[in-house]
C-alpha positions as CSV (number, residue, x, y, z in Angstrom):
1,X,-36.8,-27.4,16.3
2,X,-35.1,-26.1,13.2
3,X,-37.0,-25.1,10.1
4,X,-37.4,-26.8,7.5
5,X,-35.5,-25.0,4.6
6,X,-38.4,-24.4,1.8
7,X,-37.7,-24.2,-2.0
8,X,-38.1,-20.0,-1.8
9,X,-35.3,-19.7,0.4
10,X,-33.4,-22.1,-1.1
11,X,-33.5,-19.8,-4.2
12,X,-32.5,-16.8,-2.6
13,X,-29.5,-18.3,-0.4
14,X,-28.1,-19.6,-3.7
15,X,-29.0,-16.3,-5.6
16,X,-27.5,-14.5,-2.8
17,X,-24.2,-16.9,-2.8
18,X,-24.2,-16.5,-7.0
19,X,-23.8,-12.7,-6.3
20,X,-21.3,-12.5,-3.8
21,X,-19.2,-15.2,-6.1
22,X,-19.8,-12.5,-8.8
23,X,-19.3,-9.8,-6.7
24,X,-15.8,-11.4,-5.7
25,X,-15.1,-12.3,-8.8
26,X,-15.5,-8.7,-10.5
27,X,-13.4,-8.1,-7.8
28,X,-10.2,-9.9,-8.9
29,X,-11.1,-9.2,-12.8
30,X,-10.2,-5.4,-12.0
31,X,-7.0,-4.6,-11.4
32,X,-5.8,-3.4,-8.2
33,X,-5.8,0.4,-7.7
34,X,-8.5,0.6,-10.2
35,X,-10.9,2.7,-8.1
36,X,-8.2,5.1,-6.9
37,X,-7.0,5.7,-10.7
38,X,-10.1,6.5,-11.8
39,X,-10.1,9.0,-9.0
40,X,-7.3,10.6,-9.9
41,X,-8.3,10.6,-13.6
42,X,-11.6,12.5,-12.3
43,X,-9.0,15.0,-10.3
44,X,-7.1,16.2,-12.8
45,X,-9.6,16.8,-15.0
46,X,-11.2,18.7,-12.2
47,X,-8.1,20.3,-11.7
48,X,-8.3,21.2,-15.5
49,X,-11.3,22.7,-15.7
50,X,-10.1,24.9,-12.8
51,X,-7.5,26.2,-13.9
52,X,-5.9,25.5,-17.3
53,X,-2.2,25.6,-15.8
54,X,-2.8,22.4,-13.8
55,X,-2.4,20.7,-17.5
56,X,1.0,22.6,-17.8
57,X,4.1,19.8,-18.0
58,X,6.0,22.3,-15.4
59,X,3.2,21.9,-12.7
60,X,2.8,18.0,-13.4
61,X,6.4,17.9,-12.9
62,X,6.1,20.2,-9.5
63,X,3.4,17.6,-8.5
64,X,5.6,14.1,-8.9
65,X,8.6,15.8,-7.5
66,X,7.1,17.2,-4.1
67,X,5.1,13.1,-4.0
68,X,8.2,11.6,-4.6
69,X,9.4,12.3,-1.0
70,X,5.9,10.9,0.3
71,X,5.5,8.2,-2.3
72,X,8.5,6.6,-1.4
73,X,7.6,6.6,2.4
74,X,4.1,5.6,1.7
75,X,6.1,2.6,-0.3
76,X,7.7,1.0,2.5
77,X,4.6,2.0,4.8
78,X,2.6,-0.3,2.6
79,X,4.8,-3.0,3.9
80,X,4.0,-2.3,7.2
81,X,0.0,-1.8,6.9
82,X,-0.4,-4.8,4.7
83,X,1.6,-7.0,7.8
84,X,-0.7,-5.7,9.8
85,X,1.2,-3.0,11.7
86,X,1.2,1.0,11.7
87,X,3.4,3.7,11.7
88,X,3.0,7.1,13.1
89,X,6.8,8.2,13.5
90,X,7.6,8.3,9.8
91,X,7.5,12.2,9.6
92,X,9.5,12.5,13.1
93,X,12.4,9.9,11.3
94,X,12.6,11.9,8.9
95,X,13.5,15.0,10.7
96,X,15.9,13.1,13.1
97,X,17.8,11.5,10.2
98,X,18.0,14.7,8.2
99,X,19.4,17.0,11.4
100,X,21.9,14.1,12.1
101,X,22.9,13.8,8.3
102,X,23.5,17.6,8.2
103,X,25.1,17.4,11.4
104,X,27.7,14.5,10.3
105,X,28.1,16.1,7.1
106,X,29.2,19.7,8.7
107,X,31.7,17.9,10.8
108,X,33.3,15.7,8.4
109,X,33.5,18.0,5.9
110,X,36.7,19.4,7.6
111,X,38.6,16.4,7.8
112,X,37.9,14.9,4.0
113,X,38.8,17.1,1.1
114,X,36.2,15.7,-1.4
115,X,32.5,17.4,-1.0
116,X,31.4,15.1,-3.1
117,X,32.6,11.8,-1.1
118,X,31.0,14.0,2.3
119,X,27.4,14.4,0.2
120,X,28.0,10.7,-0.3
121,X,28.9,9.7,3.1
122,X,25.9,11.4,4.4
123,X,23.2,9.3,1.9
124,X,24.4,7.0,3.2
125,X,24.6,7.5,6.9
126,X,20.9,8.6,6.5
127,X,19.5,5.4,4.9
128,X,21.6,3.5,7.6
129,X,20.4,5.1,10.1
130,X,16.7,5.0,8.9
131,X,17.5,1.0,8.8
132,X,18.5,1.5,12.6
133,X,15.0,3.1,13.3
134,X,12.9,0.7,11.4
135,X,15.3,-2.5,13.8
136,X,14.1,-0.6,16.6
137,X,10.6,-0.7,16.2
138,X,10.5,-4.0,14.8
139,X,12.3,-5.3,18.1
140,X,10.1,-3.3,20.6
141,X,7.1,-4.6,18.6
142,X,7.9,-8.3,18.3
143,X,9.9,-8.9,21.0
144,X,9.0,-6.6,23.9
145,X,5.4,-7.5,22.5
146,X,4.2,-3.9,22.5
147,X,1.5,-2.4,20.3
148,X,2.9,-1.1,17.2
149,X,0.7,2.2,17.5
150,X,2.1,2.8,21.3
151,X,5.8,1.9,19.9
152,X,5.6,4.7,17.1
153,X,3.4,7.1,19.0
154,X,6.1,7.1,21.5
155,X,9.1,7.7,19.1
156,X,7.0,10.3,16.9
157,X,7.8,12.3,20.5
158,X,11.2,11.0,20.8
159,X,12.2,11.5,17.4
160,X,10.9,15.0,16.8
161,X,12.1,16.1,20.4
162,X,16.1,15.4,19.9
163,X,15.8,16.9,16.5
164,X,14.4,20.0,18.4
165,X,17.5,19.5,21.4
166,X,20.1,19.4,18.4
167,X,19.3,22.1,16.2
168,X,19.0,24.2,19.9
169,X,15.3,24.8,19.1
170,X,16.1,27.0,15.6
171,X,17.3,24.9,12.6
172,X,20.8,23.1,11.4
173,X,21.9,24.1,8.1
174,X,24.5,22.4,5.8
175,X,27.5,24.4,5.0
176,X,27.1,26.4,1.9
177,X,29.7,24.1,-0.3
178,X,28.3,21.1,0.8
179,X,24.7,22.2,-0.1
180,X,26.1,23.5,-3.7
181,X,27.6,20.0,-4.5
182,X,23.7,18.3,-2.7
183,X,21.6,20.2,-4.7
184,X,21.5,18.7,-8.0
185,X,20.0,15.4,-6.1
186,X,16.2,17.4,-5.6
187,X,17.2,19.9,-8.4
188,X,18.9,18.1,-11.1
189,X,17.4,16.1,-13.7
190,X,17.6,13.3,-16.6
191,X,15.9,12.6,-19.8
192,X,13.7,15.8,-18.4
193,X,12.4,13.8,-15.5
194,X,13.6,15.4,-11.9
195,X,15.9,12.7,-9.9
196,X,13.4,12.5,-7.4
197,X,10.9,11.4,-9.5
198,X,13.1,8.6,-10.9
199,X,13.9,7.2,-7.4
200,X,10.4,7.1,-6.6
201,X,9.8,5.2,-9.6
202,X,12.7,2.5,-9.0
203,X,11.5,2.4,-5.1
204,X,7.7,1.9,-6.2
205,X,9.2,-0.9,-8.5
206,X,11.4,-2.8,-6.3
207,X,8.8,-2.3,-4.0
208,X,5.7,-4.0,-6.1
209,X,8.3,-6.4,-7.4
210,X,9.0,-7.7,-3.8
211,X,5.2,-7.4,-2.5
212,X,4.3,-10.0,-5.2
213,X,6.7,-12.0,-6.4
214,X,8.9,-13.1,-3.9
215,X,8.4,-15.6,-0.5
216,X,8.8,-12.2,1.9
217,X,5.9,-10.5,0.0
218,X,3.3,-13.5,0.6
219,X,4.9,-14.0,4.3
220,X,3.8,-10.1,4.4
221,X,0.3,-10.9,3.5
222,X,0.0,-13.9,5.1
223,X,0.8,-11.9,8.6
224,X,-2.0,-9.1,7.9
225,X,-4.1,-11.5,7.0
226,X,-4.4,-13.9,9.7
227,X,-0.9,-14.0,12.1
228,X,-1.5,-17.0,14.1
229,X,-2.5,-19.1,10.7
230,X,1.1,-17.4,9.4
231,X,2.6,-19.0,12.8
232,X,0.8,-22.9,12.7
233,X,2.3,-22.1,8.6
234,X,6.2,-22.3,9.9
235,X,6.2,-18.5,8.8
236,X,8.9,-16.5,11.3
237,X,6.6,-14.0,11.9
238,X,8.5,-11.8,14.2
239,X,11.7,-12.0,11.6
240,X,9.3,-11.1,9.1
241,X,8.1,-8.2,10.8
242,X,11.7,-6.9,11.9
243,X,12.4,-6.5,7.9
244,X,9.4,-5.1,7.4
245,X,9.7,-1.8,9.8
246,X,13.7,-1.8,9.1
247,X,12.3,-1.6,4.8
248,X,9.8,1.1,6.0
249,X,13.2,2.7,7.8
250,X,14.7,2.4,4.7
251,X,12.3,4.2,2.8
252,X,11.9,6.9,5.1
253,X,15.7,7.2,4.5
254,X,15.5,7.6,0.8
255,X,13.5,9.6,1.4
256,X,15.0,12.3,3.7
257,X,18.3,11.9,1.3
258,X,16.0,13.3,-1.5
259,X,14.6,16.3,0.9
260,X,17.7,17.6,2.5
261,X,19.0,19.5,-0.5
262,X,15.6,21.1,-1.4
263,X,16.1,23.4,1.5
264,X,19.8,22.3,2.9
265,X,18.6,22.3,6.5
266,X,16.3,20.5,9.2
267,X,14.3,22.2,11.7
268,X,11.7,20.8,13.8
269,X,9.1,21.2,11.6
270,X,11.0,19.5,9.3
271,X,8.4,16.3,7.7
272,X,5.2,17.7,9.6
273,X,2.3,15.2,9.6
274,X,4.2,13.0,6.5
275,X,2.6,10.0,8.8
276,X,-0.6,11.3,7.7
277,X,0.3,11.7,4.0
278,X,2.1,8.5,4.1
279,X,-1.0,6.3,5.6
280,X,-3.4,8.4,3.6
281,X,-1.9,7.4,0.3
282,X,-1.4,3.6,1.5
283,X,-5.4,3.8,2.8
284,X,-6.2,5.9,-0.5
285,X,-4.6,3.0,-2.6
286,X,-6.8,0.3,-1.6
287,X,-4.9,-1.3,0.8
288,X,-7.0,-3.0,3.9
289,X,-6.7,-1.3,7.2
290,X,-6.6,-4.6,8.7
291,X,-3.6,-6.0,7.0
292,X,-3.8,-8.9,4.3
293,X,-4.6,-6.9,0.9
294,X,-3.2,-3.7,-0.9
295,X,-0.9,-3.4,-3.7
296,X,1.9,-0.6,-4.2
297,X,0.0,0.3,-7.7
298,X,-2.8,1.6,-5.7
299,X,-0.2,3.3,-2.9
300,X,1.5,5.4,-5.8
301,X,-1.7,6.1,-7.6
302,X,-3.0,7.5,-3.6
303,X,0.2,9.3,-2.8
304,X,-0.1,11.1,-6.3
305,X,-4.1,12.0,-5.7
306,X,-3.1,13.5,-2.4
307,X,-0.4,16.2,-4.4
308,X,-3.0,16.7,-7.2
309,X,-5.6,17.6,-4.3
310,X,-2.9,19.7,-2.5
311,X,-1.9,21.4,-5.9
312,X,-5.8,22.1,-7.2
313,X,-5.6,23.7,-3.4
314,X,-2.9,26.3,-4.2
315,X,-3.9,27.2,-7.6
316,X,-7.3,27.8,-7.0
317,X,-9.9,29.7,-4.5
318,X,-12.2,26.7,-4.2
319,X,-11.3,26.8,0.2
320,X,-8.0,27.9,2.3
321,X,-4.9,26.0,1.6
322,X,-4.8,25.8,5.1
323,X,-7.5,23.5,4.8
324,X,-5.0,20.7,3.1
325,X,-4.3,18.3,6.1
326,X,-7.7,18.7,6.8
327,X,-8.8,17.3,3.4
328,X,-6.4,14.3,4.0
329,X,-7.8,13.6,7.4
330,X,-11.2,13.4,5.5
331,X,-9.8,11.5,2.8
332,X,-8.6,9.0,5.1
333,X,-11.8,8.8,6.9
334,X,-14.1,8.4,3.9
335,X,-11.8,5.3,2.6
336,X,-11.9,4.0,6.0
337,X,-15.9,4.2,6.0
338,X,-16.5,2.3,2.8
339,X,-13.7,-0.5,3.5
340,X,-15.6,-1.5,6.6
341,X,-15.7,-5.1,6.9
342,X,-13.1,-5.7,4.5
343,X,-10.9,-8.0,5.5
C-alpha cells in the first residue's frame, strides 16, 4: 500500500526541488572555471606573501613559459576527458616524438643546406607524427574496442621504451648549429611575451573556440555525456573519437616542438609524469571525470595553478620540492573527491 503523500512532505519535496533548481541555476550563472580562478587568485597572493619575488614580472613570465608546454597538452587532453576517454601516454609521446625529431633533424641536416628549412622540417615531422600517435589510439580504442586506459597504459611503456632503445640508454642531442638556429622558438620573444606563451594562448583559443562553437565540440560532449544517446542521435561516434585522440596527438606535438630547443636533446626522462600534470590541470579546471562538462577556460586557469604551486615550491621552504608530483597527485585527488556524483 503506498502512502498517502501529506501536505508536510509535499512542502519539503518542492522546497527541496526549488533548491536544487537554484542550486543549478547558480550553477550556470557563474562562469565556467570560476572556482579554479579564484584558487589561483588565492595562490598568488599566497605566493606573495611568501616571498615578494613571486610578484616579480620575470618570475610570472618563468611561470607561463614552463605551463605553456603543459597547458597546451592539457588543451587537447581536455578533448579527450570531456569525450569520455583518458590519456596516460602524453608524457611518453612526448619523449618519442622529440628523440625522433632530433634524430631526423641530425640526419638531414647533411643533405639540405638551410638550418633553418631542417628546424622547420622537424616542427613539422613532430606534430605529424604526434597526429600518427593520437590515429593510433583512436583506432585501437574504437575499433579494436579496447579500454582507452589499457590502450595508453600500454604505449606510456612503448613510447618511453624505444625512446630509451634510440638514444642507446644516454640522451640524443641536436647538432650544435641546428640547436643555435631552434633556440629562439623557447627563448625568443614578441611584444615581451616569450613565443611559448603565445602558442599556448592561440592553442587555448582555437581550442575553446572549437569546444563550443562548432558541431565537433557538442558531438564531444554529447559522447562524455551519454555515448549510446550520441549513437541512437546519428552522431559517428567512433569518427568522432579518432579526431579527438589524433587533436590530443596534435597538442602533444606542439608541444614537444616548443620543448626541444629549451635543452636541444631528449633522454628518457624526457616529459616525466606530464600525463599527470596534463589530467591534473584538465581535473583542476572543472572538467567532469566522467566526460560531458569542462571548458578549456578552467583547463588553462588549472594548468597555470599547478606552475604557481610548483614555483611557490622552489622559492620557498614551506616543504621539499621533491614533494611537487606529490602535491599534484593530491590535487587531483581532492578535485576528484568533491566532483563525486557529478555527471
Amino acid at each position: 500500500m503506498q502512502p498517502v503523500p501529506t501536505e508536510s512532505t509535499t512542502q519539503q519535496a518542492a522546497g527541496a526541488t526549488a533548491g536544487a533548481g537554484r542550486e543549478r541555476h547558480l550553477r550556470r550563472a557563474l562562469p565556467h572555471g570560476t572556482g579554479p580562478f579564484i584558487g589561483l587568485v588565492l595562490l598568488c597572493l599566497a605566493g606573495v606573501l611568501l616571498n615578494p619575488n613571486f610578484a616579480a614580472l620575470d618570475n610570472a613570465m618563468n611561470v607561463l613559459t614552463r605551463t605553456a608546454f603543459i597547458g597546451i597538452i592539457s588543451v587537447g587532453m581536455c578533448f579527450v576527458i570531456v569525450s569520455g576517454g583518458i590519456d596516460l601516454s602524453v608524457g611518453s609521446m612526448a619523449a618519442l616524438i622529440a628523440g625522433c625529431t632530433i634524430l631526423l633533424m641530425n640526419s638531414v641536416a647533411a643533405t639540405i643546406s638551410s638550418p633553418v628549412l631542417v628546424v622547420a622540417l622537424g616542427m613539422v615531422f613532430a606534430v605529424v607524427l604526434g597526429a600518427l600517435f593520437g590515429l593510433a589510439h583512436g583506432l585501437l580504442i574504437t575499433k579494436g574496442k579496447i579500454e582507452p586506459f589499457i590502450v595508453t597504459l600500454g604505449t606510456l611503456g612503448i613510447f618511453r621504451s624505444y625512446l630509451t632503445y634510440f638514444a642507446n640508454g644516454g640522451a640524443i642531442t641536436l647538432d650544435g648549429n641546428l640547436s643555435t638556429v631552434y633556440s629562439p622558438v623557447y627563448y625568443g620573444g614578441f611584444l615581451g611575451i616569450p613565443i611559448p606563451v603565445w602558442v599556448f594562448i592561440i592553442v587555448a583559443l582555437i581550442g575553446a573556440l572549437v569546444l563550443n562553437r562548432t558541431a565537433y565540440g557538442r558531438y564531444v560532449q554529447a559522447i562524455g555525456s551519454n555515448e549510446q544517446v550520441a549513437r541512437y542521435a546519428a552522431v559517428e561516434v567512433d569518427r568522432i573519437k579518432i579526431i579527438t585522440y589524433m587533436l590530443l596527438g596534435v597538442c602533444v606535438g606542439i608541444a614537444t616542438v616548443l620543448y626541444v630547443p629549451r635543452l636541444g636533446s631528449a633522454s628518457p626522462s624526457t616529459g616525466l609524469l606530464w600525463e599527470l600534470e596534463a589530467i591534473a590541470a584538465v581535473i583542476v579546471g572543472g572538467t567532469a571525470l566522467k566526460g560531458g562538462a569542462g571548458g578549456i577556460t578552467g583547463t588553462v586557469i588549472g594548468a597555470i595553478l599547478l606552475s604557481v604551486i610548483s614555483n611557490i615550491l622552489n622559492l620557498t621552504s614551506i616543504i621539499s620540492v621533491y614533494l611537487n608530483a606529490a602535491v599534484q597527485g593530491f590535487v587531483i585527488i581532492a578535485v576528484a573527491f568533491f566532483q563525486r556524483g557529478r555527471r
